[in-house]
C-alpha positions in Angstrom: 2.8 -0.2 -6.3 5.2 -0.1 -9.0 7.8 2.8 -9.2 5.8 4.8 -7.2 5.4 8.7 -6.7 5.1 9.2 -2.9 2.7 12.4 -3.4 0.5 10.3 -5.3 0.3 7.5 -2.8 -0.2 10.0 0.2 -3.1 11.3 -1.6 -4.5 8.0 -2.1 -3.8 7.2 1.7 -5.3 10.1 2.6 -8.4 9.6 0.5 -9.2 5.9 2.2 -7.4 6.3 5.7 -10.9 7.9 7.3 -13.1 4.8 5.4 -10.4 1.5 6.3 -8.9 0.5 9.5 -5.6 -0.8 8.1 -3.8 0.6 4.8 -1.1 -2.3 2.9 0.9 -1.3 0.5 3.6 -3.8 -1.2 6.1 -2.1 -3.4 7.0 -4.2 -6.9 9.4 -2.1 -8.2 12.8 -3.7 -8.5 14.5 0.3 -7.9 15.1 2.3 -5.1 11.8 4.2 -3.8 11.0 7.0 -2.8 8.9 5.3 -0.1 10.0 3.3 2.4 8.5 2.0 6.0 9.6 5.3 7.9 8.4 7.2 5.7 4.5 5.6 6.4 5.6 5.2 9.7 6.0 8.5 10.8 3.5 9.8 8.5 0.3 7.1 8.7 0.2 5.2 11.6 -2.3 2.6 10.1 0.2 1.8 7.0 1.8 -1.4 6.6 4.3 -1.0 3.8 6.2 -4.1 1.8 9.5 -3.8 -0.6 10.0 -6.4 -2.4 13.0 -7.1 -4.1 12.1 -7.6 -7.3 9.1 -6.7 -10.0 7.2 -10.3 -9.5 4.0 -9.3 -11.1 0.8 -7.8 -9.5 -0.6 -11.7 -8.7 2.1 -12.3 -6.5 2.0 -8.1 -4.7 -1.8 -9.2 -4.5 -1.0 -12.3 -2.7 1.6 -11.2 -0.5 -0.8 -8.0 0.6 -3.7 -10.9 1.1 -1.7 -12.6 3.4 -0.7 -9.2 5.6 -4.1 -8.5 5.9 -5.1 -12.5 7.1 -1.9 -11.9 9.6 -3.1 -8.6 10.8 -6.9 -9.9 11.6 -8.6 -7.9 8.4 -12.1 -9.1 7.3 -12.0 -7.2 4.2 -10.1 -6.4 1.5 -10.4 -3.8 -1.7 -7.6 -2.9 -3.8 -6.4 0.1 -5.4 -3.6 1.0 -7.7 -1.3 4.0 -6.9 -3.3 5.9 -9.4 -6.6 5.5 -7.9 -8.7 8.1 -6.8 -11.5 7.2 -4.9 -14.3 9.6 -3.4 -14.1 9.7 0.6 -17.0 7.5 2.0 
């Protein structure tokens, strides 16, 4: 995510949530969000969300989401930017 619009990210969620076990989102925006971890919490139980500090490029939000997903058993990744709208299934 980078500067992210929470309606847009819920409807992303929303759109996957039924077709993944686990949802991980890492924030790259170097601003105040409106998002934030109890926010998802309370809202999408399967959502692990990151904010970094800083903007350090998409390699690096990749990376860091890769390594979430090893740490939290996941066989499979697919990734989506916060402007994605993929069909359910």
């Amino acid at each position: 995510l980078y500067h992210p619009d929470k309606y847009k990210v819920t409807e992303l969620i929303e759109s996957i949530v039924n077709d993944v076990n686990k949802v991980i989102l890492i924030d790259n925006s170097y601003s105040p969000s409106e998002l934030d971890s109890f926010f998802f919490k309370n809202n999408f139980i399967e959502v692990i969300y990151l904010k970094l500090s800083e903007n350090m490029g998409i390699a690096t939000a990749q990376n860091k989401g890769i390594d979430l997903a090893k740490m939290s058993g996941c066989d499979h990744i697919i990734f989506f930017d916060q402007d994605s709208k993929p069909s359910s299934g």
